[in-house]
C-alpha positions as CSV (number, residue, x, y, z in Angstrom):
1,X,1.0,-10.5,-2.0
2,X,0.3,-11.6,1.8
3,X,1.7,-9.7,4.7
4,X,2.9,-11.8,7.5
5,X,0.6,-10.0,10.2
6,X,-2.3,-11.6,7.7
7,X,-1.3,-15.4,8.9
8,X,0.4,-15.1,12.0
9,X,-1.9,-17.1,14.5
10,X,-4.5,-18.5,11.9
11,X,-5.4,-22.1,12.4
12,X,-3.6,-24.7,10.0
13,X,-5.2,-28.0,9.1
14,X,-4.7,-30.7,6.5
15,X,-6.1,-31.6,3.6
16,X,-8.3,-34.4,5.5
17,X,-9.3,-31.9,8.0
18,X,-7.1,-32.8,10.8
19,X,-6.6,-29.6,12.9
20,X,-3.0,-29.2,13.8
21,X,-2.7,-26.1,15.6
22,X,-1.8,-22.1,14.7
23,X,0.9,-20.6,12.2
24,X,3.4,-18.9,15.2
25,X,6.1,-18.4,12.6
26,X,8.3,-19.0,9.1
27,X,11.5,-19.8,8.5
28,X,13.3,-18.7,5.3
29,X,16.6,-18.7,3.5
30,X,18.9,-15.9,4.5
31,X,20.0,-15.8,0.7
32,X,19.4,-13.5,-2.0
33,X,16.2,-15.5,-2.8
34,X,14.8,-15.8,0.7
35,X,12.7,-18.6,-0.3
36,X,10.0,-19.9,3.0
37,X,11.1,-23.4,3.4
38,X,9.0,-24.2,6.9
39,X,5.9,-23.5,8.5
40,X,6.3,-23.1,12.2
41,X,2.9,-24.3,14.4
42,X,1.6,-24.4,17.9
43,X,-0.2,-27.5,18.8
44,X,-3.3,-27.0,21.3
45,X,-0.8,-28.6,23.8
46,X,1.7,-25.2,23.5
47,X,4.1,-27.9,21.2
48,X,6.0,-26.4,18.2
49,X,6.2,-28.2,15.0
50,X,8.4,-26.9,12.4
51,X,6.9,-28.3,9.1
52,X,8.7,-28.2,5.5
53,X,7.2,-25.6,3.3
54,X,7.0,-28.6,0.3
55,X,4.0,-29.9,2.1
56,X,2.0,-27.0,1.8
57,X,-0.9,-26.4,0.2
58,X,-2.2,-23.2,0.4
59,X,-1.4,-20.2,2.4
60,X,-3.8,-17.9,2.0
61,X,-6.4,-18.8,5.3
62,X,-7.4,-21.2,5.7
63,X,-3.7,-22.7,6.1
64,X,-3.8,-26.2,5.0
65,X,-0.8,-28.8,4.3
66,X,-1.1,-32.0,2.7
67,X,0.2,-35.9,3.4
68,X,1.0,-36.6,6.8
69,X,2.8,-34.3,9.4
70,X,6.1,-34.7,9.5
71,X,8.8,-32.5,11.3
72,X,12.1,-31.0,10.1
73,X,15.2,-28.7,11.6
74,X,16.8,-26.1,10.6
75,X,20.0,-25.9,8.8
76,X,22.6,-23.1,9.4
77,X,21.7,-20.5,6.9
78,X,17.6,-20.8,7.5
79,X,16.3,-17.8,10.1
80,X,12.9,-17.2,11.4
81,X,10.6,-13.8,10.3
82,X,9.4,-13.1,13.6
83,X,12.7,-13.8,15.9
84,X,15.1,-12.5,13.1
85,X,13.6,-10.3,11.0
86,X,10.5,-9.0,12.7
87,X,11.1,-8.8,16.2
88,X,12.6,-5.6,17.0
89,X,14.7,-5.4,14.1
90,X,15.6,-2.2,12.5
91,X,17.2,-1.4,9.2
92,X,20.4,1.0,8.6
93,X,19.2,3.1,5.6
94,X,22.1,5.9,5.4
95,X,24.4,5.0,8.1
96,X,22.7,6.2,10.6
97,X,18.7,6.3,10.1
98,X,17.1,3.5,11.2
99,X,13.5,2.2,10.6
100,X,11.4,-1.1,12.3
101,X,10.1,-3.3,10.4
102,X,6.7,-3.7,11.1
103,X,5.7,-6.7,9.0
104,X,7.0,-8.4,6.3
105,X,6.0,-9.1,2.8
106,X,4.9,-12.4,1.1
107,X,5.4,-13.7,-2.4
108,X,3.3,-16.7,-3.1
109,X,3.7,-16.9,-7.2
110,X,5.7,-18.3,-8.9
111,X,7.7,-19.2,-5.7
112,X,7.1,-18.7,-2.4
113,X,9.5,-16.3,-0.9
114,X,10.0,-13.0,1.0
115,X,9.5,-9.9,-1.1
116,X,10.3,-7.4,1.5
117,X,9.4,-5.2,4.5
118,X,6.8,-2.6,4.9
119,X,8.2,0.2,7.4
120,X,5.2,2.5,7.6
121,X,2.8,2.9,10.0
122,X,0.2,0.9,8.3
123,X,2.5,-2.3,9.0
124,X,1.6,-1.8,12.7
125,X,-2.1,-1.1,12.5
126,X,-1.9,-4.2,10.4
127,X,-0.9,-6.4,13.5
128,X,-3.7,-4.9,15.7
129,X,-6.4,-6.1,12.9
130,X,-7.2,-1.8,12.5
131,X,-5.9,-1.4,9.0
132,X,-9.7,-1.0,7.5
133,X,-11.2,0.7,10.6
134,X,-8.7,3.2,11.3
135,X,-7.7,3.5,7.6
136,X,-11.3,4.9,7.2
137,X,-11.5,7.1,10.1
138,X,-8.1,8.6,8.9
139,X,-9.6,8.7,5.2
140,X,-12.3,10.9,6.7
141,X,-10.4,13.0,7.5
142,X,-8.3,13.1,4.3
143,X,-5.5,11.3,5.8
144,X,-4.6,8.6,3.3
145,X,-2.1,6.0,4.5
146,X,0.2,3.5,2.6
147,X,2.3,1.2,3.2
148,X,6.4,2.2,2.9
149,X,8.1,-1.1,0.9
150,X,11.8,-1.8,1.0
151,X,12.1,-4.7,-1.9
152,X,14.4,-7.5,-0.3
153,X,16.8,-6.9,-3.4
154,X,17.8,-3.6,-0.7
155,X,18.9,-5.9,1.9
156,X,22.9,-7.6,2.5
157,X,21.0,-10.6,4.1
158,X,24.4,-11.7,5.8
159,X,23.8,-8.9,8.4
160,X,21.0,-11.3,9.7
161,X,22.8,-13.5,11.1
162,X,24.4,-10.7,12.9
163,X,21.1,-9.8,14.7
164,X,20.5,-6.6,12.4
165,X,19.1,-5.3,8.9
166,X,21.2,-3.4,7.1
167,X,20.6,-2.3,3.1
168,X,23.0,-3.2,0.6
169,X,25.9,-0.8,0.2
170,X,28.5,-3.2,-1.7
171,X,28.6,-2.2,-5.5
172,X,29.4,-5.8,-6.0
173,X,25.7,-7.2,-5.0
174,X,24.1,-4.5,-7.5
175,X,26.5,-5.2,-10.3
176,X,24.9,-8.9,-10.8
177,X,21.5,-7.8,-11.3
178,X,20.6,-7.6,-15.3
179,X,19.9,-3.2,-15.1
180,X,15.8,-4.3,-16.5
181,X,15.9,-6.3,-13.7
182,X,17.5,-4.0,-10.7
183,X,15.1,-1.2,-12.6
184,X,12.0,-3.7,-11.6
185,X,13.3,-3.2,-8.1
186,X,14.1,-0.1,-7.7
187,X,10.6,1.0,-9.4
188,X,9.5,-0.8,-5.4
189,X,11.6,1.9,-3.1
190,X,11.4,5.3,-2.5
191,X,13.0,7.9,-4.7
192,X,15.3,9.0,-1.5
193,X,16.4,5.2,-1.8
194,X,17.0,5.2,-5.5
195,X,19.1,8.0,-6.0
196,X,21.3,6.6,-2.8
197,X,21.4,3.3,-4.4
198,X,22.3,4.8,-8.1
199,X,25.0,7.0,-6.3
200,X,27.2,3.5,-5.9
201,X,26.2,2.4,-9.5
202,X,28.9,3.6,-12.2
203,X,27.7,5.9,-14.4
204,X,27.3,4.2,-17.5
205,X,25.8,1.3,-15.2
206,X,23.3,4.0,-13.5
207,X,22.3,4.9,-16.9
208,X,21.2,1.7,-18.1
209,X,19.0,1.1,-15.3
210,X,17.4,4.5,-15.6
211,X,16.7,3.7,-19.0
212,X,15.1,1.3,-17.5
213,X,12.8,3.0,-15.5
214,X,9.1,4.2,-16.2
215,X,8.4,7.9,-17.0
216,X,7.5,8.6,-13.7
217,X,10.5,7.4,-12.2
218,X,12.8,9.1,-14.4
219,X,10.9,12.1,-14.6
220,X,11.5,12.1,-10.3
221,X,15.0,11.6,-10.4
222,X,15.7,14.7,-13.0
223,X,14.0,16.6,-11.0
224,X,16.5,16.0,-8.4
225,X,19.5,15.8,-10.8
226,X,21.5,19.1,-12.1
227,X,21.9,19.7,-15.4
228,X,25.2,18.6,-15.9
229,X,24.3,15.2,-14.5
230,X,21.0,15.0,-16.7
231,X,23.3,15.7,-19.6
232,X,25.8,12.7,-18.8
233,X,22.8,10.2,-18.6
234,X,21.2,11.3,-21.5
235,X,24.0,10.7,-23.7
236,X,24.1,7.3,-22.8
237,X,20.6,6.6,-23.0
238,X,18.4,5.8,-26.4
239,X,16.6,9.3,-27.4
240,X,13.4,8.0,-27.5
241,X,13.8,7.7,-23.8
242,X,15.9,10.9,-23.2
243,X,13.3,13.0,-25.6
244,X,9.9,11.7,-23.3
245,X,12.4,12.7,-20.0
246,X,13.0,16.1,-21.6
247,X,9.3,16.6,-22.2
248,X,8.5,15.9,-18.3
249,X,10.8,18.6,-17.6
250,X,10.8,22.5,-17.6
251,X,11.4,24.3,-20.3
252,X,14.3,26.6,-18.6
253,X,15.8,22.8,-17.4
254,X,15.5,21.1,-20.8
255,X,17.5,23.6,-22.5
256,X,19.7,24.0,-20.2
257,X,20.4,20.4,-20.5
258,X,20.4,20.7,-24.2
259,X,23.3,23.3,-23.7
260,X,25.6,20.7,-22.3
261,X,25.0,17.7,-24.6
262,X,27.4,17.1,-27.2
263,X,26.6,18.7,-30.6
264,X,25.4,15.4,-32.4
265,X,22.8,14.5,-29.8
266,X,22.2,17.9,-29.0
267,X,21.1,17.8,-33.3
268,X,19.3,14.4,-32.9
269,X,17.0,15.1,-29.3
270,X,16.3,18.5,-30.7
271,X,14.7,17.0,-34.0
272,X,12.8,14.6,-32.2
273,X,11.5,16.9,-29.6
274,X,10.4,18.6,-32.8
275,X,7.8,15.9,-33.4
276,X,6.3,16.8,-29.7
277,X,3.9,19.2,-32.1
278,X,2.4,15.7,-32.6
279,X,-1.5,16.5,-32.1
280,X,-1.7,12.8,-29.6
281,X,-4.6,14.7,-27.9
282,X,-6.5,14.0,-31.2
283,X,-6.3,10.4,-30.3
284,X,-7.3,10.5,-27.0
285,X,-10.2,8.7,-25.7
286,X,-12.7,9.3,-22.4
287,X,-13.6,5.1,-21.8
288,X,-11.9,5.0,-19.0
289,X,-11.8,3.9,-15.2
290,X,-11.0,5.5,-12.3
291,X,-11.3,4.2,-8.4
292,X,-9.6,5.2,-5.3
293,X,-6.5,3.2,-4.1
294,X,-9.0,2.7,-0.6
295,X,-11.8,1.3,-2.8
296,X,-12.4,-2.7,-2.3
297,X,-12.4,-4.9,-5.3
298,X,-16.2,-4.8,-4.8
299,X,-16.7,-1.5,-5.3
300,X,-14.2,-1.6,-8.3
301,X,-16.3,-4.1,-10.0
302,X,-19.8,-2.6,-9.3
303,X,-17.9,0.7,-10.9
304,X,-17.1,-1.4,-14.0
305,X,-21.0,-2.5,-14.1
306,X,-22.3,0.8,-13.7
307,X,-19.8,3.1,-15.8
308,X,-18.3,0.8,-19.0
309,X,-21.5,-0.1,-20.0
310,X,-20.7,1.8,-23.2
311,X,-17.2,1.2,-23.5
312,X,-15.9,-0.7,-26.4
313,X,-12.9,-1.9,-24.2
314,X,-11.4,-1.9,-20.8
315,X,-8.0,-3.9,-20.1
316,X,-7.5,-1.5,-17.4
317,X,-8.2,0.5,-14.3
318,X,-6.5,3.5,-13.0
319,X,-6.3,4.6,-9.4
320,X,-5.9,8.1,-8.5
321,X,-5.5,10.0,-5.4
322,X,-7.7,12.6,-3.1
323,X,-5.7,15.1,-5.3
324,X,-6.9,13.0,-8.8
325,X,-3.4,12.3,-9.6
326,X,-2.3,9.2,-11.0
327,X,-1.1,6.8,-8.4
328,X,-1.7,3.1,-9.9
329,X,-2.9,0.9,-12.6
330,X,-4.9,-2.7,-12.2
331,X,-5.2,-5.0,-15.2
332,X,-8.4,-6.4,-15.4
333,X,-6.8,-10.2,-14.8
334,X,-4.9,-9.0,-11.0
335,X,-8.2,-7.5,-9.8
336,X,-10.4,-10.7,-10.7
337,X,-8.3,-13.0,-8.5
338,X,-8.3,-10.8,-5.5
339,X,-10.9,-11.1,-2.6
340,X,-14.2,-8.8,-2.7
341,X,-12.8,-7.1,0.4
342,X,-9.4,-5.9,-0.9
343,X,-8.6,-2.3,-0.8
344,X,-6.8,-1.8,-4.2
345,X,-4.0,-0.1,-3.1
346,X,-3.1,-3.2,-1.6
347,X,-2.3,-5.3,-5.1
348,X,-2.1,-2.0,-8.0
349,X,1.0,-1.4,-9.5
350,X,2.3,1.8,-8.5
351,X,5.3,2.4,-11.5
352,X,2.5,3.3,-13.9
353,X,3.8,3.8,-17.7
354,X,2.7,6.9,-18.9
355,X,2.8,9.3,-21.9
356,X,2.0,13.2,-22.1
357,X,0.2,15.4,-24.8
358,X,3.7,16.0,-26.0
359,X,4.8,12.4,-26.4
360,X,5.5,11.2,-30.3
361,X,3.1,8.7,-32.0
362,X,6.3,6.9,-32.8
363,X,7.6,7.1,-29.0
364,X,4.1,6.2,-27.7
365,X,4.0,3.1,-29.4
366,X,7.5,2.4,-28.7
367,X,6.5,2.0,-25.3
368,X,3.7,0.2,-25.9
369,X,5.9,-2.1,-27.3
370,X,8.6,-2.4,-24.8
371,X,6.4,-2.8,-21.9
372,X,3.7,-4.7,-23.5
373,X,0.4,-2.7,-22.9
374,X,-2.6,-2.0,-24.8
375,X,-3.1,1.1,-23.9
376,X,-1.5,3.9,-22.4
377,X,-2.5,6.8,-19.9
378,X,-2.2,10.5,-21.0
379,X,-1.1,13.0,-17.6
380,X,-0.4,16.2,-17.6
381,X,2.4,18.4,-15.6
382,X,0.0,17.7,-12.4
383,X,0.2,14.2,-12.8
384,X,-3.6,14.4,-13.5
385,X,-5.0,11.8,-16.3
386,X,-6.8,13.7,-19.4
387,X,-7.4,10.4,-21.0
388,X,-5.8,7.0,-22.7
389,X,-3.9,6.3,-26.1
390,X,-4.8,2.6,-27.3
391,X,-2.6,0.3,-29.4
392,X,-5.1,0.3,-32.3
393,X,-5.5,3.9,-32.4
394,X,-1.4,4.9,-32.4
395,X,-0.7,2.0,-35.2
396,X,-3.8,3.3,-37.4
397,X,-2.3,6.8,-37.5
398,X,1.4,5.7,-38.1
399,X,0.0,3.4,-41.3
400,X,-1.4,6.6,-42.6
401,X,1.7,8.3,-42.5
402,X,3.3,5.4,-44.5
């Protein structure tokens, strides 16, 4: 991902090297897919060209478009980032909270679009070039800052038009989203934001896209659930999921949700939590990687160097906090095509999949399966990794149980 603050004002050329000027804005479709269609430029001479998106050919500096440089307007449902989305805009989060955006979120693969807003504070140090230098003075001093995403999925991009961002609040919007798919962009908001945007789902609805959540999402939102709500959702749900909730919870919450399920799944989630005794920390193993989310893509790979050596595999690489919690996960594939100077927090995925020493053989691998990983990390109730489960290890016991 590129943040707008990242291009504004960098030089664009063409492929023949024909200096045209400096990026001063984009324009984008106020759509559900707010695909970048033009490239706004400042000539030397203080002109602005507004160039079609089609004609470019890279993004990431140096800017460069290729053929010949040939203008275009806008039609009546195209806006600009900075004068309608950027500059001073704010976005209506309850009804009557309201956050700036401070820069805006780019999609390059496999289409070129808007992905969303960061709201935090490190969207405005990221204007002022200070991200890095203040980021590690703060670091220093044990202050760890991140950005705060709103996916654009959040947004009713009609409201734009109006000269304001608002989030979605029409059950309508949310009901055409596939639930893996509103799951995949829920998994980019805040828990606070979740559970409002859940609260206008139906419930059978809500509990489909919970199902589709990872473990630590779920695990988050029944911890702000009561048990009677817990309950409802878990009847709807498939008990592998509901039994690797259950485990993330207390054991004074998890029966008291058993109390209120219905006597059949009550029967069928208390046999499988019965397979919990499942020794997974025999299969456990210590070869792997952990880095800071602050730690460049340099350092990461002069860790791999220096600490894999003896490893017989690595497909991953964990990120955990100052704490030493679990707070992302970087295939090996992601980190290679970044820069050497990128801070990892910057492109890990922070919706890591994750089992316990509780977790089933069979449920492990059933997630294994499901979200197609080869291995899996092992937390406990501090969010703290004790090790990974592998693909190969989980299917070699199950065949011996065969």
């Amino acid at each position: 991902m590129l943040y707008f603050s990242e291009l504004k004002g960098k030089p664009v050329g063409t492929d023949t090297g024909t200096t045209i000027g400096k990026l001063t804005d984009l324009v984008f479709l106020a759509a559900d897919q707010p695909t970048i269609t033009k490239l706004v430029i400042r000539t030397p001479k203080g002109q602005l060209l507004t160039i079609p998106a089609a004609r470019l050919k890279t993004l990431v500096p140096p800017i460069t478009i290729t053929g010949d440089i040939t203008e275009d307007i806008l039609s009546e449902n195209e806006l600009y980032i900075t004068k309608n989305l950027l500059d001073q805009q704010i976005i209506d989060i309850t009804g009557n909270k309201v956050v700036r955006v401070n820069d805006v979120v780019i999609q390059e693969r496999p289409t070129l679009l808007i992905a969303g807003v960061d709201i935090g504070f490190l969207g405005i140090l990221r204007w002022f070039g200070a991200d890095d230098s203040v980021g590690k003075i703060l670091r220093n001093l044990d202050i760890v800052l991140t950005s705060r995403f709103l996916s654009w999925t959040d947004f009713q991009p009609l409201e734009l038009t109006r000269g304001k961002v608002v989030l979605k609040k029409e059950q309508g919007k949310l009901g055409d989203l596939m639930p893996e798919d509103l799951a995949d962009h829920l998994e980019q908001m805040t828990v606070e934001n979740v559970l409002h945007v859940l609260a206008l789902l139906p419930e059978e609805r809500a509990a489909d896209v919970i199902e589709n959540l990872n473990i630590t999402f779920q695990s988050s939102l029944f911890a702000e659930f009561t048990a009677k709500r817990s309950a409802k959702i878990l009847t709807r749900i498939d008990p592998d999921e509901s039994v690797d909730i259950l485990l993330t919870l207390t054991e004074a919450k998890r029966s008291q949700i058993l109390s209120l399920l219905p006597p059949d799944k009550q029967t069928e989630l208390t046999r499988l939590l019965a397979l919990s005794t499942t020794p997974i920390g025999n299969l456990i193993t210590s070869e792997f990687l952990t880095v800071s989310p602050e730690d460049t893509v340099r350092r990461v790979l002069a860790k791999i160097k220096d600490h894999t050596r003896h490893f017989s595999a690595l497909s991953y690489v964990y990120a955990i906090n100052k704490a030493g919690q679990l707070t992302g996960v970087v295939n090996l594939h992601e980190l290679l095509l970044q820069s050497s100077d990128t801070l990892v927090y910057r492109f890990m995925t922070p919706s890591v999949v994750v089992i316990h020493l509780e977790t089933p053989v069979e449920i492990a691998i059933k997630k294994m399966l499901k979200y197609k990983v080869e291995a899996l990390p092992v937390i406990d109730s501090r969010k703290m990794m004790v090790g990974i489960v592998t693909f190969d290890d989980l299917a070699e016991t199950l065949l011996k149980k065969l």
